[in-house]
N, C-alpha and C positions, 0 to 999 in steps of 0.2 A: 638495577632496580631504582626507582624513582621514590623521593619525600614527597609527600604531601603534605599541606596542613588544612584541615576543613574546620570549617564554623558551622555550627547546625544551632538552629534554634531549639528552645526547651522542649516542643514537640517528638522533634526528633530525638534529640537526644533521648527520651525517656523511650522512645521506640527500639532505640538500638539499645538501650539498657536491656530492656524486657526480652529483646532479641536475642542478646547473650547469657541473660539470665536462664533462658528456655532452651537453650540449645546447646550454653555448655563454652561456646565458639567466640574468640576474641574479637574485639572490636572491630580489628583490622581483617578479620577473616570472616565478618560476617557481612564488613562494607565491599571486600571481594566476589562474594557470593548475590549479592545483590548489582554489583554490575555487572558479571555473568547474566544474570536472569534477565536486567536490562537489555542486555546486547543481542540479545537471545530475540527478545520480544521486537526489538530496533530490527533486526534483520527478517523477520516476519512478516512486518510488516512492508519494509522496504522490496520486497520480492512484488507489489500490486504497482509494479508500474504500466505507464499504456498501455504496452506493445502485451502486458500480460493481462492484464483486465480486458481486451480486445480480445484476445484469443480465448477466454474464457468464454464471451457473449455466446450465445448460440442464434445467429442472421438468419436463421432458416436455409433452405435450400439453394435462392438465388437462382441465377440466372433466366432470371423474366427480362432484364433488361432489352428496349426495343435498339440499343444502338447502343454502340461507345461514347464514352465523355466526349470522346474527340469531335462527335459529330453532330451533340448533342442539337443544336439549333437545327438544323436539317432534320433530325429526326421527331424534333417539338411540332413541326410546321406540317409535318408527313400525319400526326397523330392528328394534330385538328383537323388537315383537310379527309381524313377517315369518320372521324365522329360526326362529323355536320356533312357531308358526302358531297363536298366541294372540288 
């Protein structure tokens, strides 16, 4: 188990006063309780990375594509001479 020593400004401080005043709960077990709830919220939100916000999207159905990336100029060239009937 790890010392710490924290400096909190007067705000705080009177926050964690009130905190323990209201709850009963020591100083040390109420600044415990509070980075649970941090770590809690950090890992919540740390779950919205790309690969998960991507999979969340909903792209429609797809597959209209008239070709693969791969062949993409060849098939850009195909669509104009269709549209203008070249």
């Amino acid at each position: 188990m790890g010392t710490r020593t924290v400096r909190l400004d007067d705000k705080s401080e009177e926050i964690l006063e009130e905190i323990c005043g209201t709850t009963g709960l020591s100083a040390s077990a109420a600044l415990k309780r509070g980075l649970l709830a941090l770590r809690k919220e950090v890992r919540r939100q740390a779950i919205d990375r790309p690969y998960e916000i991507y999979e969340r999207l909903d792209l429609g159905p797809g597959g209209y594509a008239s070709a693969p990336s791969t062949k993409a100029k060849s098939a850009a060239k195909r669509a104009i001479r269709l549209k203008h009937g070249r």
